[in-house]
C-alpha positions in Angstrom: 103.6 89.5 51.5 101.2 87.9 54.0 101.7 90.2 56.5 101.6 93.2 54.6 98.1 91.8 53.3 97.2 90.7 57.1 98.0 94.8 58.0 95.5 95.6 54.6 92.4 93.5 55.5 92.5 94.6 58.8 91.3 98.1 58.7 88.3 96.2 60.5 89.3 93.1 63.7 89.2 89.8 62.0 88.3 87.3 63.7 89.5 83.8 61.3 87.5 80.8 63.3 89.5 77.7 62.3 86.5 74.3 61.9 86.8 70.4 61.2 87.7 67.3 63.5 90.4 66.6 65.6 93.4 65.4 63.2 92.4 67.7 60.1 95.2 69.9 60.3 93.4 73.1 61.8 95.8 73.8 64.3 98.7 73.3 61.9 96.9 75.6 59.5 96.1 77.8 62.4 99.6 78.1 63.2 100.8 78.9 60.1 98.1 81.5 59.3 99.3 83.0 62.9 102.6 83.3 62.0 102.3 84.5 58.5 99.5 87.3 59.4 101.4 88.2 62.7 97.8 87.5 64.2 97.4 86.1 67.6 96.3 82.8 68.0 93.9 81.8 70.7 94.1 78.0 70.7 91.1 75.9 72.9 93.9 73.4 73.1 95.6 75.5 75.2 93.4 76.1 77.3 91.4 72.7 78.0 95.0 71.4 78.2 95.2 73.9 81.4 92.2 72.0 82.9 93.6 69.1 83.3 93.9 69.1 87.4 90.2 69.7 87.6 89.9 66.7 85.3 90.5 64.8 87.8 88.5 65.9 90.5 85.2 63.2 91.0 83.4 66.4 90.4 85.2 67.3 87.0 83.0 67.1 84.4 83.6 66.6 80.9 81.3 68.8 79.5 82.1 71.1 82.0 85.5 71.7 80.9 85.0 71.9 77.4 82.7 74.8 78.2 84.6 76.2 80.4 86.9 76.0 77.9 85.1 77.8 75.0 83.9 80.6 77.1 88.4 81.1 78.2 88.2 81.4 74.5 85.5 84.0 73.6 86.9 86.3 76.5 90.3 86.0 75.4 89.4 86.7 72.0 87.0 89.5 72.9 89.8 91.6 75.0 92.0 91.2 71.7 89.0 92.3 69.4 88.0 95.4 71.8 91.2 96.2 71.5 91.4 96.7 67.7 93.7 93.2 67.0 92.4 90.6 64.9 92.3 86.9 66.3 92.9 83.0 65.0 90.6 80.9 66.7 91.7 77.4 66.9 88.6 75.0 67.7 86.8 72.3 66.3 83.3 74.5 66.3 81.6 71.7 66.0 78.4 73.3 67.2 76.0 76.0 66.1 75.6 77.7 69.2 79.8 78.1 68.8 79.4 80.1 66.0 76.2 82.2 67.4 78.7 82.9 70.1 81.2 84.3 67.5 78.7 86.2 65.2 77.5 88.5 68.8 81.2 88.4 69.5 82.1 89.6 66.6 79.0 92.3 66.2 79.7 93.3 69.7 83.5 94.2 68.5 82.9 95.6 65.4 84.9 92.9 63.2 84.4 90.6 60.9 83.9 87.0 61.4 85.3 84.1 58.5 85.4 80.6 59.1 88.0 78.7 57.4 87.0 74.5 57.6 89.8 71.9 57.7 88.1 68.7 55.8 90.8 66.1 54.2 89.5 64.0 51.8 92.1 61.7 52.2 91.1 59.3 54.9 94.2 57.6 55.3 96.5 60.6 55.7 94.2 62.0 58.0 94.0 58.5 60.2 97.9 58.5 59.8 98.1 62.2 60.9 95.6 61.9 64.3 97.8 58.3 65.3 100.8 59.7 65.0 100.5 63.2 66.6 101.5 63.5 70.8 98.7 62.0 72.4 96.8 64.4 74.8 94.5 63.2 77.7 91.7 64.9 76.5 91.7 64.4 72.6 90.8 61.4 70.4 94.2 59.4 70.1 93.0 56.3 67.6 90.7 56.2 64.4 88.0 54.5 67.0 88.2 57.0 69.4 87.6 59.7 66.7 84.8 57.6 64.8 83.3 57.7 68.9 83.7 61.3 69.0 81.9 62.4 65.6 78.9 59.6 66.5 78.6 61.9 69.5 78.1 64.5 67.5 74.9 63.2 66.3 75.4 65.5 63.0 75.7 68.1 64.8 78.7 69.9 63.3 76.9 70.0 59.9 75.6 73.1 59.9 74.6 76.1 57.9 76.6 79.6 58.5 74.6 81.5 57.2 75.8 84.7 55.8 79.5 84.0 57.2 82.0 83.5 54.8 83.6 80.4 55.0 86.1 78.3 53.1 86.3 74.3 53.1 90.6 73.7 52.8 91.5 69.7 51.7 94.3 69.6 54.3 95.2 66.2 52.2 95.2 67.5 49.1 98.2 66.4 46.9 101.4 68.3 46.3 99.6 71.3 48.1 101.6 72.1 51.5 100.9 74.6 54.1 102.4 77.5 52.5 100.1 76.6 49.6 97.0 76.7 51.9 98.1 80.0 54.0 98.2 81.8 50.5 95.1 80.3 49.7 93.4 81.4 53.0 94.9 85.0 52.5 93.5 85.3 49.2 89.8 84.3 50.8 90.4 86.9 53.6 91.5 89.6 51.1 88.4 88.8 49.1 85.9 88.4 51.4 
């Protein structure tokens, strides 16, 4: 049924930008949403993960990376888009000038753009979930490190969409699995 529906509500490129912090099950959700949609899946993971040797360069910068990293993404996605497919972005966009980036993407390809936010209210599953998934050289691997991370943020990854449609998921949420949430998500898409 999903992909049937992920062939319907594409007559336009879609372009699904996953959101939340590290641990909140947007990659799992991303994943699945891939797979059920037969949508391609363009993870920042995968490509700051593909950094790594320059990380350890003196000159390798952090912040560097990461934004080399987002712009891998946006040209990636914008080769898919040009070409008619839809795209799953897997990223924390945990800043506004991320999303800017999407909305001209997305006007410049002629799709639509929809967020869909990862937030567990459940803080112990979601401490539980982040300790005990493969650590990675270049994400928060304890509660402190994460707690350090959204400090950083300064606030800055509350932010007002605008006139994108977006969706706030409880990744935590009792009795309410992934398939639960994918069907979920497609009903938003469908709907929006």
């Amino acid at each position: 049924m999903a992909k049937e529906l992920g062939e319907e509500i594409t007559k336009k490129p879609l372009i699904i930008a996953m959101k939340g912090h590290p641990g909140t099950g947007k990659s799992t959700l991303a994943h699945a949403l891939a797979s059920a949609l037969k949508f391609p899946l363009v993870d920042k993971d995968d490509i700051r993960d593909s950094t790594f040797p320059l990380h350890q360069q003196p000159q390798g910068s952090h912040t560097l990376l990461n934004h080399l990293s987002y712009e891998a993404i946006w040209r990636v996605a914008s080769t898919q888009l040009h070409l008619g497919i839809s795209v799953i972005i897997d990223s924390p966009l945990s800043h506004r000038t991320h999303l800017d980036r999407l909305i001209s993407l997305a006007a410049s390809a002629g799709a639509r753009l929809l967020i869909v936010e990862c937030r567990p209210s459940d803080e112990a599953k979601w401490r539980e979930r982040l300790e005990g998934r493969e650590k990675s050289w270049h994400k928060p691997n304890s509660w402190e490190e994460l707690q350090e991370l959204i400090k950083g943020y300064g606030g800055c990854t509350e932010y007002d969409v605008g006139d994108v449609p977006k969706m706030v998921v409880d990744t935590t949420a009792p009795n309410l699995g992934v398939e639960e949430l994918v069907s979920s998500v497609v009903r938003f898409i469908a709907s929006s």
